[in-house]
N, C-alpha and C positions, 0 to 999 in steps of 0.2 A: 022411147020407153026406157024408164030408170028403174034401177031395185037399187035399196039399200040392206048391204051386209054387213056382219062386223067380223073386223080382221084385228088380232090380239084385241082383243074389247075395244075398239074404237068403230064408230061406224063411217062405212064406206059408199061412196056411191058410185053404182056400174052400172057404166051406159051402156043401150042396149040390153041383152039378155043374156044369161050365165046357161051355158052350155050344159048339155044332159048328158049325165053318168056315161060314160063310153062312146060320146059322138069323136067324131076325129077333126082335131084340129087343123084349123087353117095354114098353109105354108107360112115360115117364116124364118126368120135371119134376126143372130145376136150376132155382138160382137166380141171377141175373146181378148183377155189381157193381152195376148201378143197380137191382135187388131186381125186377126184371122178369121173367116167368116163362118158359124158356127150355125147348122139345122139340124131338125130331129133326125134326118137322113144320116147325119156325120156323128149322130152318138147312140145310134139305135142300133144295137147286134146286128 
């Protein structure tokens, strides 16, 4: 299942299903300019 949204006025399409007002996010991992591995864990109070 797809929805399309528009992000700065352009339309987008997102796979799957856009998450509800205050569900919690899936784990996950960015990477930072110095290649350090960055989660919500490591920048949440």
């Amino acid at each position: 299942m797809s929805q399309t949204v528009h992000f700065q006025g352009n339309p987008v399409t997102v796979a799957n299903s856009i998450p509800q007002a205050g569900s919690k996010a899936q784990t996950f991992t960015l990477v930072a300019k110095d290649l350090s591995d960055v989660t919500p864990r490591s920048v949440c109070g």
